[in-house]
C-alpha positions as CSV (number, residue, x, y, z in Angstrom):
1,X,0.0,0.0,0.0
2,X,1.3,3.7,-0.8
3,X,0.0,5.6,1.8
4,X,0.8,8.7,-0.1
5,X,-1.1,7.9,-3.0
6,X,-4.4,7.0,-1.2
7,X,-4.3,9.9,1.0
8,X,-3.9,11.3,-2.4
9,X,-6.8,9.6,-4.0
10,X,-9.0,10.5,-0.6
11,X,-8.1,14.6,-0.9
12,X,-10.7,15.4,-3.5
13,X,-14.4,15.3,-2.0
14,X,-15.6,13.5,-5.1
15,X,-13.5,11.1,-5.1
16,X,-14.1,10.1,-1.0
17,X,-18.0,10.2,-2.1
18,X,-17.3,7.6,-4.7
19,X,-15.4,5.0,-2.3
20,X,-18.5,5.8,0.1
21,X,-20.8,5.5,-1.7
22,X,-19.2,1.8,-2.8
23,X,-19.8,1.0,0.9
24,X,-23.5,-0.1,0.1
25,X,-24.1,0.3,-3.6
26,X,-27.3,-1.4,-3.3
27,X,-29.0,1.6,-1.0
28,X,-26.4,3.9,-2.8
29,X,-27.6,3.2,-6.3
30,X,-30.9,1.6,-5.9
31,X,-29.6,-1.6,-7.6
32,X,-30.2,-5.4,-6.7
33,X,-26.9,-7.1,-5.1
34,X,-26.8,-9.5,-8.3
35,X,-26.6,-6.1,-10.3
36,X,-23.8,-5.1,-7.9
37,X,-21.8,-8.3,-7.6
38,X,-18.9,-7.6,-10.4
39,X,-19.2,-3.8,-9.0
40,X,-21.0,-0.5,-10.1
41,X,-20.7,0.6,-14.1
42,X,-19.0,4.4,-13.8
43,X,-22.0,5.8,-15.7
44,X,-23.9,5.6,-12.3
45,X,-21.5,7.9,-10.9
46,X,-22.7,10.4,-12.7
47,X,-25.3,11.2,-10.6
48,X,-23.7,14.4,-8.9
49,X,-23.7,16.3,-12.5
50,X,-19.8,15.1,-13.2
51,X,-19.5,14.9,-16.8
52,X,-18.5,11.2,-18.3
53,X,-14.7,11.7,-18.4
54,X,-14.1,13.6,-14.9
55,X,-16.3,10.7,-13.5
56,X,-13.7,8.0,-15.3
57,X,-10.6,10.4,-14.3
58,X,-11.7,10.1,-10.6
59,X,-12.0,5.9,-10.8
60,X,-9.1,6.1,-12.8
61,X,-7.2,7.7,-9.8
62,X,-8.8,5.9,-7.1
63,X,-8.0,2.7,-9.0
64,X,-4.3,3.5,-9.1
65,X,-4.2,4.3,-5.9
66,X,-5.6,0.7,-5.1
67,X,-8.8,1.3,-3.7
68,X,-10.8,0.3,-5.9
69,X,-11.1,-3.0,-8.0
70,X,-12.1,-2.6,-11.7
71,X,-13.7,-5.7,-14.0
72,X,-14.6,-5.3,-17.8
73,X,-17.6,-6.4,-18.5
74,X,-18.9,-6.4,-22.0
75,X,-18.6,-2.6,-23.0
76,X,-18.0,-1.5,-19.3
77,X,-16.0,-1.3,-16.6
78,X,-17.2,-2.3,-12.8
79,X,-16.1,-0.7,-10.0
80,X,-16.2,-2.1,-6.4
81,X,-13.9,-1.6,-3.4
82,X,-10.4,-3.0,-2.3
83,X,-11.4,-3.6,1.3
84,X,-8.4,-5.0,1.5
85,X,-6.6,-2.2,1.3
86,X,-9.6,0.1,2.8
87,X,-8.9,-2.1,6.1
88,X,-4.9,-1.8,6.6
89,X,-5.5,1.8,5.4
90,X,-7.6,1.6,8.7
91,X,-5.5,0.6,10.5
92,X,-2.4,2.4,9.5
93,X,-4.1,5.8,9.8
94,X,-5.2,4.4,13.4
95,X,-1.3,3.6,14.1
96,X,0.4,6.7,13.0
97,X,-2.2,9.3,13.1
């Protein structure tokens, strides 16, 4: 984990919306858990008036930064979290903060 580029990753308010809003993307989204199970499609993001491409920039960063896993499916990408990562990043910011 590179605690730089997550606390990176986590500075933009959009961005921390996005991984919290991945913490229940059922409620979040109104979708089914089947419809969630590979992850949410970016398009769904949209929904605080982003435009396409600052929405993909964003999951492009957070992806980078490792919290987020992304799966292609058909013409899309899914998006769910790395809670994983999430968890030692936890625990790391409990340890040296």
């Amino acid at each position: 984990m590179d605690v730089e580029e997550v606390l990176k990753a986590l500075s933009h308010p959009d961005r921390m919306e996005f991984v919290a809003w991945l913490k229940d993307p059922e409620q979040t989204f109104g979708l089914s858990e089947d419809e969630t199970l590979l992850g949410v499609s970016a398009g769904c993001f949209e929904r605080n008036g982003l435009s396409q491409s600052a929405v993909s920039s964003h999951l492009g960063i957070l992806k980078r930064a490792g919290l987020l896993h992304a799966t292609r499916v058909g013409n899309s990408v899914r998006y769910r979290r790395n809670e994983d990562l999430i968890s030692r990043f936890k625990i790391w910011l409990a340890e040296n903060l």
